[in-house]
KETOR-467068 format. One record per residue: residue in three letters; x, y, z of N, C-alpha, C in turn. Coordinates in steps of 0.1 Angstrom, whole numbers. Example, Ala and Ser with C-alpha at 12.3 -4.5 7.8 and 13.67 -1.06 7.14 Angstrom:
2
REC torba   n.x   n.y   n.z  ca.x  ca.y  ca.z   c.x   c.y   c.z
REC   ALA   132   -57    78   123   -45    78   132   -33    78
REC   SER   128   -22    71   137   -11    71   129     0    79
***
This chain:
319
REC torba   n.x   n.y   n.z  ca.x  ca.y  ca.z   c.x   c.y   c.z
REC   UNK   521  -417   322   534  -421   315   533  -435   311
REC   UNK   536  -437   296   532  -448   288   552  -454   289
REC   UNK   553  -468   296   568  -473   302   566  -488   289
REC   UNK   581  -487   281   584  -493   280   587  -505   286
REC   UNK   590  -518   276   592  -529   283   608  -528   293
REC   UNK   615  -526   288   629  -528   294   625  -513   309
REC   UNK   618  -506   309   618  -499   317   607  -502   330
REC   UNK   603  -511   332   596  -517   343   599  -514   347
REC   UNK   613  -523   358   617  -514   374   616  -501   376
REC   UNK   619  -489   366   617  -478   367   605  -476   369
REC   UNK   595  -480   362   578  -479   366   575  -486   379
REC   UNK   582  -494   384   577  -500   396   581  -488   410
REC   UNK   596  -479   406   603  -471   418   593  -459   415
REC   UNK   589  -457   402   579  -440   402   563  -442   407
REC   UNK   563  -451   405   551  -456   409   549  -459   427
REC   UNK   554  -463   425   558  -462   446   560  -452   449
REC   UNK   569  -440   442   571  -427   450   556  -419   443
REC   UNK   548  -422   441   535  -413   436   525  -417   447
REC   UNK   526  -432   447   517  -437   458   518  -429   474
REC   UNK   531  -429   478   537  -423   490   531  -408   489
REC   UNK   530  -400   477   527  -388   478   513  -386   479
REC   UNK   506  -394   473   490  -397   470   486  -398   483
REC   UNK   495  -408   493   487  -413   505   487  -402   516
REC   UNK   501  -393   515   501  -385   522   493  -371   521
REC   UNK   491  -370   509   476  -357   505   468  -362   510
REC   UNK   463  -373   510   449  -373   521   451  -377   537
REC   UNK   464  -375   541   464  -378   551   479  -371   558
REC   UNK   474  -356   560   483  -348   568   491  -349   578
REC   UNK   492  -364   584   502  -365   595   514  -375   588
REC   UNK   511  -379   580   522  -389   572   528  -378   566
REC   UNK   542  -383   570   552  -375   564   566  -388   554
REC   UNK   566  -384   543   571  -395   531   580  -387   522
REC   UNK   581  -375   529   592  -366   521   603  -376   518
REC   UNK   609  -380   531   623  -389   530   626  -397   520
REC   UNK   612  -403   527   611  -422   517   612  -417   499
REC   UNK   598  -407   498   596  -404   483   605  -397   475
REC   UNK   619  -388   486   628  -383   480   640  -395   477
REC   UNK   643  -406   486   653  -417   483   646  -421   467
REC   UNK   632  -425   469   626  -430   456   632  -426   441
REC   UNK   630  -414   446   633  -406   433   647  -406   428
REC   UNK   656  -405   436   671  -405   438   675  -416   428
REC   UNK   668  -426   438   671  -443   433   664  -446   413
REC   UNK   655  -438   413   645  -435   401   654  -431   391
REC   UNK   661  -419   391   668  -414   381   681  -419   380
REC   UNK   690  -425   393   701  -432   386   697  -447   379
REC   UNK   683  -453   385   680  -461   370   679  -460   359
REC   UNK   671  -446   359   673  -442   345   685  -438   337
REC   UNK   691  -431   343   708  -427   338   710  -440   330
REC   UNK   708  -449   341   718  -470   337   710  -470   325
REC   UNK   697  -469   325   688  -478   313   693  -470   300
REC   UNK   693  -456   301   696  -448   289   712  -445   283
REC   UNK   719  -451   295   734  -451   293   742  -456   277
REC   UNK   733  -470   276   738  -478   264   727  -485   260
REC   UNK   719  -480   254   707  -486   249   711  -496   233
REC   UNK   703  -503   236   705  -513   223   701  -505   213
REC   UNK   706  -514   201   697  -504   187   680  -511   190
REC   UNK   680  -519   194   664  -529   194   654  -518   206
REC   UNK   664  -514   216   659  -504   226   653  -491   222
REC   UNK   666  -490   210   663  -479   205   654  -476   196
REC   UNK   650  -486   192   635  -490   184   626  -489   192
REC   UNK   623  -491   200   610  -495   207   609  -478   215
REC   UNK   615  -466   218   618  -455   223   615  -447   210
REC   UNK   621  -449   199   617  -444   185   601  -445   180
REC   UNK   596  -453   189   582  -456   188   573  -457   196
REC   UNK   579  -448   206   572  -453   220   560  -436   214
REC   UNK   552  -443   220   539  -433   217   534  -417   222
REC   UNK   543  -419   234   546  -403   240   551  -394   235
REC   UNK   561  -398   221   570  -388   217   565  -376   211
REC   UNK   569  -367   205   567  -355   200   565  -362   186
REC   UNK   552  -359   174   549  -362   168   545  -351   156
REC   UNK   549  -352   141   549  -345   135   543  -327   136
REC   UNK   526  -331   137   521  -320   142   523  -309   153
REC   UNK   532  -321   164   533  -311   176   545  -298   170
REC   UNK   549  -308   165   567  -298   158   558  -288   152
REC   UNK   551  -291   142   546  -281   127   538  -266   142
REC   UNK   528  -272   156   524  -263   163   534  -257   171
REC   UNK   546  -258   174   553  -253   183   563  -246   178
REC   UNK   567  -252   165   583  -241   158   575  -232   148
REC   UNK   566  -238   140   559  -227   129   545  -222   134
REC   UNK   548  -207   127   533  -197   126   530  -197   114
REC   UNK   515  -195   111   508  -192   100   510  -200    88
REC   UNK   507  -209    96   508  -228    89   492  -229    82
REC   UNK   496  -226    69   484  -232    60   484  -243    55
REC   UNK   480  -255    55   481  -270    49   472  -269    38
REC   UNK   479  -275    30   473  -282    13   475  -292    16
REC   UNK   461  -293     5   458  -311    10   458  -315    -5
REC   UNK   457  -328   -10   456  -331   -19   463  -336   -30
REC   UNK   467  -347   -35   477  -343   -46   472  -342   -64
REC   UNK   462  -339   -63   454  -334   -76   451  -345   -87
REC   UNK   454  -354   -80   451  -369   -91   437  -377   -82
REC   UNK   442  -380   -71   437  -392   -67   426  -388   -58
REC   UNK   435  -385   -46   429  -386   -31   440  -376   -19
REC   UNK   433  -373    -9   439  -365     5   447  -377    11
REC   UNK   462  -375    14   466  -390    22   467  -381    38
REC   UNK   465  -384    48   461  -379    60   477  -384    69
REC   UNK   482  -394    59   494  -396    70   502  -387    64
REC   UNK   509  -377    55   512  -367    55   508  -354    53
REC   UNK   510  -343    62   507  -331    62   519  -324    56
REC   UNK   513  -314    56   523  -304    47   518  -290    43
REC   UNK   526  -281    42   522  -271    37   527  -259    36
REC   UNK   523  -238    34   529  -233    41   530  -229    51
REC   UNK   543  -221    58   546  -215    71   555  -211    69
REC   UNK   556  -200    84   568  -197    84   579  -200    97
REC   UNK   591  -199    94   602  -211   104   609  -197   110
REC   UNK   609  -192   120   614  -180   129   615  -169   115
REC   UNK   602  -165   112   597  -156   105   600  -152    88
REC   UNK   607  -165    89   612  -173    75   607  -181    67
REC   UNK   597  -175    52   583  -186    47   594  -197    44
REC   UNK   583  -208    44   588  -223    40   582  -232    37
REC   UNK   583  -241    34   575  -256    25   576  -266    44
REC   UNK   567  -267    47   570  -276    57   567  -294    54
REC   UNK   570  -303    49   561  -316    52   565  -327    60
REC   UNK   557  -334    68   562  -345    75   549  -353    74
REC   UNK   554  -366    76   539  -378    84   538  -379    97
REC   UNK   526  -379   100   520  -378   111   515  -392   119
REC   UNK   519  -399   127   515  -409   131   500  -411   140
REC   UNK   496  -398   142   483  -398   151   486  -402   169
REC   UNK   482  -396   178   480  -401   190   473  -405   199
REC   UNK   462  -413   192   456  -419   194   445  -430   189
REC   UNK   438  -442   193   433  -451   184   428  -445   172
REC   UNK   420  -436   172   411  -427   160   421  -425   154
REC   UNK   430  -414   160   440  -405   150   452  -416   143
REC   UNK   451  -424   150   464  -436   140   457  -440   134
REC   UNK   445  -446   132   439  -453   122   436  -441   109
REC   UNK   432  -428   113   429  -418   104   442  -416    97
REC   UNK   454  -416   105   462  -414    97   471  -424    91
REC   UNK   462  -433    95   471  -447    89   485  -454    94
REC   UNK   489  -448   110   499  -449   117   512  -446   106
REC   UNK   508  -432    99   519  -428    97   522  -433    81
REC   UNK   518  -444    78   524  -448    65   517  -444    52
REC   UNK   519  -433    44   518  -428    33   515  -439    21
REC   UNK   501  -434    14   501  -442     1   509  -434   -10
REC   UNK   504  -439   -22   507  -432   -31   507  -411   -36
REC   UNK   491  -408   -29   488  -397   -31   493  -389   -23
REC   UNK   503  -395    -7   506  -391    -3   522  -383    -6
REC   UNK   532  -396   -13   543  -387   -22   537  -383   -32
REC   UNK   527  -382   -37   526  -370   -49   518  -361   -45
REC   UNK   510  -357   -33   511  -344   -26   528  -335   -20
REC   UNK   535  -348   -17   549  -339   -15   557  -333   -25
REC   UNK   554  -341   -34   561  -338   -52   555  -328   -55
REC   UNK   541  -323   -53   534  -310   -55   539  -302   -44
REC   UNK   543  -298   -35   548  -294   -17   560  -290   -25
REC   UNK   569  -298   -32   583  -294   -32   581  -286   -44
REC   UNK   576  -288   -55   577  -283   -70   567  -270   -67
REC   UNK   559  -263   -53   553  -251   -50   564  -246   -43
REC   UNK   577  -248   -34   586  -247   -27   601  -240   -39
REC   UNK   596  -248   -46   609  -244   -57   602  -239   -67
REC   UNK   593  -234   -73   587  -226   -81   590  -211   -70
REC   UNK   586  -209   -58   587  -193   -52   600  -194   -44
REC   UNK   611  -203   -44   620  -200   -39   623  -201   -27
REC   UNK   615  -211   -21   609  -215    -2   619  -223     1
REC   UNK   625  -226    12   632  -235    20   624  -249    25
REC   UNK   628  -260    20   616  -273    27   623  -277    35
REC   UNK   615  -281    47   616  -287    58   607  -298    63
REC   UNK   613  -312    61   604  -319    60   609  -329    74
REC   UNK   598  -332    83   599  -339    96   595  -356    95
REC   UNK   604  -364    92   602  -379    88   597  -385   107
REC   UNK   589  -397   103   583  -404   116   572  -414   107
REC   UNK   579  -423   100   571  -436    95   575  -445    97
REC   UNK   567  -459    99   575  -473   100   577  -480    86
REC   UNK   573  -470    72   576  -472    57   563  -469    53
REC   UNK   565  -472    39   552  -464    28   542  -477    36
REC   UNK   526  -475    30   517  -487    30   517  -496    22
REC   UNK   523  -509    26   520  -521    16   508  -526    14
REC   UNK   495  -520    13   486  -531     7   481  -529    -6
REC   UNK   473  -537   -15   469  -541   -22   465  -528   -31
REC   UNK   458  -516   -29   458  -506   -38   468  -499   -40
REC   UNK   476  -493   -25   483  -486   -30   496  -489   -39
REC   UNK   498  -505   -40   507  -508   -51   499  -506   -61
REC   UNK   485  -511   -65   476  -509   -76   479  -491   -86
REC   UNK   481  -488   -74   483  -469   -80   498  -463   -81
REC   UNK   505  -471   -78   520  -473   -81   527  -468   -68
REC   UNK   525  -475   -60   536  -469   -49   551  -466   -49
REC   UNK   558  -479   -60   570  -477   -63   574  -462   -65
REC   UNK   563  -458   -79   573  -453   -87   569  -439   -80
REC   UNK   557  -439   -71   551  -421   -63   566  -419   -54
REC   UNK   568  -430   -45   581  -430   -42   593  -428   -43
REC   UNK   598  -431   -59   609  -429   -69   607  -413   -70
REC   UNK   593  -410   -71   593  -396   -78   596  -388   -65
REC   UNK   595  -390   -57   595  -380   -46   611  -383   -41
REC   UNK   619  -391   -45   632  -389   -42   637  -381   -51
REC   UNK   636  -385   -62   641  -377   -72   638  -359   -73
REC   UNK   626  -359   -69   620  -346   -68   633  -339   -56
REC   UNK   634  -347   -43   644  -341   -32   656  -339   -40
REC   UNK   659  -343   -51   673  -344   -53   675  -333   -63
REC   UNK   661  -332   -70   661  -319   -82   657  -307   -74
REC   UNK   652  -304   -65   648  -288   -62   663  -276   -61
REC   UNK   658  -265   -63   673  -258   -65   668  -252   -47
REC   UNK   663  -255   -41   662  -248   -29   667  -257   -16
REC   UNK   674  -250    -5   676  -258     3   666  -265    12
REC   UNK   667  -280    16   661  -287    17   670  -297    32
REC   UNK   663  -295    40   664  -303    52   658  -309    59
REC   UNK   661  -321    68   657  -333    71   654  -337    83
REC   UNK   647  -337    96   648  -340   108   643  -359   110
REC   UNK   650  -367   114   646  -380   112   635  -379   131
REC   UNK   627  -378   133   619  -373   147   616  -386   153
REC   UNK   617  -393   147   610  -409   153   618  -424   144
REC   UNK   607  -430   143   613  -439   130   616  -434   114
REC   UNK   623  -440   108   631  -435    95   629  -450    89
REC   UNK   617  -451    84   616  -463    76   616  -466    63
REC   UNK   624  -473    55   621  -478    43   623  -464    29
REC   UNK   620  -468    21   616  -457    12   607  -448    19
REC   UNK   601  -452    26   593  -438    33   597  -430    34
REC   UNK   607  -432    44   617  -423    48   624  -412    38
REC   UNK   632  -422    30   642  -415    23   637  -408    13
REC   UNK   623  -405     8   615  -404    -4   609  -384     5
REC   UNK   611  -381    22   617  -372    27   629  -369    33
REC   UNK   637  -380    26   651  -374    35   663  -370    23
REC   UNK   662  -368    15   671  -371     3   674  -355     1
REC   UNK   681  -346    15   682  -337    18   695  -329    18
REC   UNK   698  -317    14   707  -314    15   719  -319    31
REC   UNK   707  -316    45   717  -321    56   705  -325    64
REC   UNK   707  -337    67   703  -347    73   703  -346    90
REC   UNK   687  -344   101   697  -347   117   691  -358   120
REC   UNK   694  -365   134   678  -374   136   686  -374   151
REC   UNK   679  -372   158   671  -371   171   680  -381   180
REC   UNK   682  -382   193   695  -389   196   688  -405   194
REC   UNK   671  -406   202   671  -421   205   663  -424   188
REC   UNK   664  -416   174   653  -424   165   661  -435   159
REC   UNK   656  -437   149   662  -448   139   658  -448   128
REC   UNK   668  -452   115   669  -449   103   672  -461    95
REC   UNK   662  -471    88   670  -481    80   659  -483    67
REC   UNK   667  -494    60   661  -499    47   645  -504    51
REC   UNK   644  -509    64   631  -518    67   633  -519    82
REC   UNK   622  -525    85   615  -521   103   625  -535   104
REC   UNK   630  -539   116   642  -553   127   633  -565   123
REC   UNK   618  -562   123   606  -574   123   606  -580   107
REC   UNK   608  -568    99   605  -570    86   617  -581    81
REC   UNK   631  -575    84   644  -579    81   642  -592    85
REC   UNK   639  -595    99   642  -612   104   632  -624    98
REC   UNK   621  -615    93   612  -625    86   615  -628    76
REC   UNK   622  -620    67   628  -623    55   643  -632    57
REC   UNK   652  -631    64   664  -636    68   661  -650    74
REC   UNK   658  -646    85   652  -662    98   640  -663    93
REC   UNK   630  -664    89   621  -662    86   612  -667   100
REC   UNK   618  -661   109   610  -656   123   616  -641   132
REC   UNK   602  -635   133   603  -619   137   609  -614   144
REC   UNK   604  -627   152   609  -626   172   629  -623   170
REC   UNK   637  -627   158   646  -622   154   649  -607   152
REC   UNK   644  -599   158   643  -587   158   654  -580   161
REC   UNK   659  -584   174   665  -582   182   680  -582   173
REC   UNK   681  -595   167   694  -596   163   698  -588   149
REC   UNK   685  -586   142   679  -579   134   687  -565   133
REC   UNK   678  -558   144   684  -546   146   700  -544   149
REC   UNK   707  -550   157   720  -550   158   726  -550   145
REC   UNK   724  -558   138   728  -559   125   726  -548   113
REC   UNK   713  -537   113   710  -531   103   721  -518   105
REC   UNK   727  -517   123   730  -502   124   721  -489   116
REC   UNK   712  -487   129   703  -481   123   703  -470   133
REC   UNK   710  -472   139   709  -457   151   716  -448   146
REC   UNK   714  -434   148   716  -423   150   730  -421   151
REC   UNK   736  -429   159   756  -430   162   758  -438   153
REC   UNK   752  -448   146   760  -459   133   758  -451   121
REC   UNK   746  -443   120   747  -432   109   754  -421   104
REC   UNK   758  -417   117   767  -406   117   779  -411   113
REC   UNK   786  -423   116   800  -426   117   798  -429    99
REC   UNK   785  -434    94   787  -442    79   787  -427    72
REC   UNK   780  -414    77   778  -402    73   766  -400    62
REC   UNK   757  -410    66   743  -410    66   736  -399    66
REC   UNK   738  -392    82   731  -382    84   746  -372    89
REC   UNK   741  -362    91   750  -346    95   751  -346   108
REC   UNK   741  -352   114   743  -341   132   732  -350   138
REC   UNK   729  -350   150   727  -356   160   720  -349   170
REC   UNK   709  -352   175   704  -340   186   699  -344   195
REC   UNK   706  -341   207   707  -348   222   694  -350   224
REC   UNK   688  -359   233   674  -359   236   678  -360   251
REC   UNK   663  -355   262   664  -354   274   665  -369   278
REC   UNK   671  -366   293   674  -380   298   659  -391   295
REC   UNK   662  -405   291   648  -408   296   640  -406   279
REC   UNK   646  -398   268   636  -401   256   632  -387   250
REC   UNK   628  -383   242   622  -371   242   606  -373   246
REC   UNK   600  -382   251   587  -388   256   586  -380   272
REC   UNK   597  -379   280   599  -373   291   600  -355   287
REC   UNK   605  -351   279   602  -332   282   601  -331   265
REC   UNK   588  -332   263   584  -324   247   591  -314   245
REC   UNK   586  -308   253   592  -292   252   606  -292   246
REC   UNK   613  -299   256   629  -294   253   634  -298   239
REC   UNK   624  -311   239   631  -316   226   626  -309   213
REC   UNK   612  -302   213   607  -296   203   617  -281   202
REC   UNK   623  -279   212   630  -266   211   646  -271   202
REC   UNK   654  -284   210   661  -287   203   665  -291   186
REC   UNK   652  -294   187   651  -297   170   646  -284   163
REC   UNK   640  -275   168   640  -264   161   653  -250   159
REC   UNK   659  -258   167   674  -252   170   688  -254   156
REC   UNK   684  -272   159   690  -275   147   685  -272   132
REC   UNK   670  -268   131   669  -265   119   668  -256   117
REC   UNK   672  -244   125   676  -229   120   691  -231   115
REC   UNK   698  -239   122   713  -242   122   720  -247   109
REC   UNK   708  -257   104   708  -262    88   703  -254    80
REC   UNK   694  -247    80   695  -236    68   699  -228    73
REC   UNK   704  -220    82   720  -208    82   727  -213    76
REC   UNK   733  -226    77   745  -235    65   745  -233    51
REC   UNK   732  -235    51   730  -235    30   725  -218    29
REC   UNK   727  -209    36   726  -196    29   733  -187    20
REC   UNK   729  -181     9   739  -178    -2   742  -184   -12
REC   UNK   736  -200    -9   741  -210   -19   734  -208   -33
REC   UNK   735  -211   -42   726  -204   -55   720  -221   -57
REC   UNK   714  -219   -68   701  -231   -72   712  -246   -78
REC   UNK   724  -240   -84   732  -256   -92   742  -257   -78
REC   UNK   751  -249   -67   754  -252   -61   742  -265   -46
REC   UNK   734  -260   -43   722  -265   -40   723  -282   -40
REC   UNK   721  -282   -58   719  -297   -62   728  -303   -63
REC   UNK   741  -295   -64   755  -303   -65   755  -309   -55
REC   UNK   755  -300   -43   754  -300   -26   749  -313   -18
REC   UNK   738  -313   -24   726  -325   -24   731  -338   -28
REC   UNK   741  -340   -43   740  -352   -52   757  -353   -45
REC   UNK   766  -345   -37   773  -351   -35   778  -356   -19
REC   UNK   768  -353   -14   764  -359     1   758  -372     2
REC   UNK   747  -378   -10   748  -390   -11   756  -399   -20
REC   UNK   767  -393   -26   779  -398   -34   784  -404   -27
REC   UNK   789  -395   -11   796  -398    -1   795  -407     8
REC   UNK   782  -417     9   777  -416    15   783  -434    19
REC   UNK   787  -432    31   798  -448    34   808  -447    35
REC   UNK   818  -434    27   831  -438    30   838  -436    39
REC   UNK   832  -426    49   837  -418    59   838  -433    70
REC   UNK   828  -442    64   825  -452    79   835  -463    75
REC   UNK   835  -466    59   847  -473    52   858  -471    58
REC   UNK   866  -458    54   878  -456    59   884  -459    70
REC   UNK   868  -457    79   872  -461    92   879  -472   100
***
């Protein structure tokens, strides 16, 4: 188990009750039931406290913490007979998003998301997640195969924003970006959004520009990463902290501005603690968002679409 910074003491109490259990497998007369059950006791009502009221800055660093459930695992656990296309027929294969078809409880569909990799290899292969150019115009081809046969997209967001370096502006990152919002906003098919991790920048919203929007209890959703914001503002990073408070980028500041639709509990502790549950929960809600849009015809669709981000503030205005 990979422990955040604010969750130390909790690594210090699990860690002592593993030790007590370790010492007692090799050594049959020690009995630590007691001690390793107080341990544990004392273990999870720290946890309760730590996850009770997490910062948004907390909630960053949980949104990123590296155990979570990550694009692929979703695409292997909720979908069968997942074919991926690769390519976006101009350039190059971008590896931080996958995509392709499947089918979603025996229902074909466009599936895409970015993939952050889970490990040194697989993050560097996949670029931790941040999509170049070729990468929105493989989705722009994803959605415009989706809406040519009448498929439902489902696209699974987890970037910390597009790639800023030197070529992929060279090849137009803006405008692959531009096009791939737009593309969300034109398809006559229903189109839904799970925000799974981080929700960064145009990255994000270039998959999220969805008919109904959820994200996950602990992710986060903003214009730019707390680091990015304070270098620009304070023009020091370590302002992160104040950063984040300020962008309201959580999951509950979203909902209230009406950003996103719905919200989806995660297990105590992160979805990093039971994959499982949380890959089931999030597949729950995306049966739940397309049962919503059924029936709808192709101009209701885009109306549906163009007037959810019409809306989009006042509900938190009025407030």
């Amino acid at each position: 188990m990979h422990y955040l910074e604010f969750e130390k003491p909790l690594a210090e109490i699990e860690n002592k009750a593993e030790e007590l259990r370790a010492m007692a497998a090799t050594n049959s007369e020690m009995d630590v039931k007691q001690e390793a059950s107080a341990l544990d006791r004392k273990a999870e009502t720290l946890l309760k406290d730590l996850y009770a009221n997490l910062t948004p800055w907390r909630k960053c660093q949980v949104a990123r913490h590296p155990d979570r459930p990550h694009c692929r695992d979703y695409v292997e656990a909720l979908f069968t007979e997942f074919t991926p296309l690769a390519g976006d027929r101009n350039f190059a294969e971008d590896l931080a998003v996958m995509g392709g078809l499947a089918r979603f409880n025996d229902q074909p569909v466009v599936v895409i998301g970015q993939e952050k990799g889970y490990d040194t290899h697989t993050r560097i292969e996949h670029n931790f997640g941040m999509a170049r150019p070729e990468g929105y115009r493989k989705a722009v081809r994803l959605m415009d195969l989706a809406d040519r046969f009448n498929l439902p997209v489902v696209t699974l967001v987890d970037t910390p924003g597009a790639y800023p370096g030197k070529g992929a502006e060279e090849r137009g990152q803006s405008e692959a970006i531009a096009r791939s919002t737009q593309k969300c906003l034109e398809i006559g098919v229903p189109l839904v959004s799970v925000i799974i991790g981080e929700g960064g920048s145009g990255g994000a919203v270039a998959f999220a520009s969805a008919n109904r929007v959820a994200m996950l209890e602990h992710s986060v959703y903003s214009v730019i990463t707390p680091e990015g914001c304070a270098s620009i503002l304070w023009k020091d990073a370590e302002k992160m902290r104040e950063a984040a408070e300020a962008m309201r980028l959580t999951a509950q500041d979203l909902k209230k501005l009406n950003v996103i639709d719905t919200i989806i509990k995660e297990p105590l502790g992160g979805a990093q603690r039971d994959r499982k549950a949380t890959i089931q929960a999030v597949g729950k809600e995306i049966q739940s968002m397309l049962d919503a849009l059924k029936g709808m015809d192709r101009k209701a669709l885009v109306k549906d679409r163009r007037q959810k981000f019409l809306s989009i503030g006042s509900k938190g205005l009025a407030a």
